[in-house]
N, C-alpha and C positions, 0 to 999 in steps of 0.2 A: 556676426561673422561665424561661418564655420568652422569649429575643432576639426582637426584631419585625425583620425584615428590614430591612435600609439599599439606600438607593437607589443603583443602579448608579452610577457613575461617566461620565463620555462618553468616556473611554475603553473602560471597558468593554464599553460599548455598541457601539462603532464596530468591536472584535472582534468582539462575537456576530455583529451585522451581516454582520463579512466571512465569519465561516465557515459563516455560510447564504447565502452569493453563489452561487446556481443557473450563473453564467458560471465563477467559477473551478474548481467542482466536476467542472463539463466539461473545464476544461482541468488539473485534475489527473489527469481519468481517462483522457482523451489520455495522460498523460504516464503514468501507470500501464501502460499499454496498451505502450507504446513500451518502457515498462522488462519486461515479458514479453517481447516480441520480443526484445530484448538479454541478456536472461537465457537464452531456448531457445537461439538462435546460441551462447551459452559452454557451454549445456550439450550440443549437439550437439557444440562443437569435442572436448570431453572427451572424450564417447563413443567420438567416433574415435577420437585420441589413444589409449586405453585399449585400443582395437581391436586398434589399429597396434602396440602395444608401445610406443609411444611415453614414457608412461605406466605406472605399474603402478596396479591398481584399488585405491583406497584406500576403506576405509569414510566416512569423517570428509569427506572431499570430494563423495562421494553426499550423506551427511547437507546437507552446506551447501547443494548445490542443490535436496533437495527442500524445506529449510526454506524457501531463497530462493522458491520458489512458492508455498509455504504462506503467505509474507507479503504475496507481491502476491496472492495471491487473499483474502485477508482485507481487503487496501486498496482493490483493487476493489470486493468486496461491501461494506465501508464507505461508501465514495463514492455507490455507485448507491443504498443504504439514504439517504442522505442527500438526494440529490437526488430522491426519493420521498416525504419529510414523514417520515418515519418513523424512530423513536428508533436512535441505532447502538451501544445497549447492551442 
């Protein structure tokens, strides 16, 4: 038998509310944005590093950073799907 849906709660409400707030999605994508730039800078320092001898070239250290992109690029393209009405699954 079918459950019939129960009514939200006003808390529950007051999340969904916030996580379709058109102002914080911008200012998470700011912050996303920023967390790229801080990411390239460690991953340039590497590169050097790794140039220089500084370093010796590890696999497992590449892997970190290209995963570390892979997830702000998947947070970004979250954010801007969201701030576009459009589902982010």
């Amino acid at each position: 038998m079918a459950r019939t849906p129960r009514k939200p709660t006003p808390e529950e409400l007051r999340w969904r509310r916030s996580a379709h707030d058109p102002e914080k999605a911008k200012r998470n994508l700011r912050r996303q944005y920023g967390l790229l730039g801080l990411w390239s800078a460690i991953t340039v320092g590497w590169i050097v590093a790794v140039a220089s001898n500084q370093l010796t070239f590890n696999w497992a250290n590449a892997a970190i950073l290209i995963f570390g992109y892979l997830n702000l690029a998947l947070g970004i393209g979250r954010i801007k799907r969201t701030t576009a009405g459009r589902k982010t699954h």
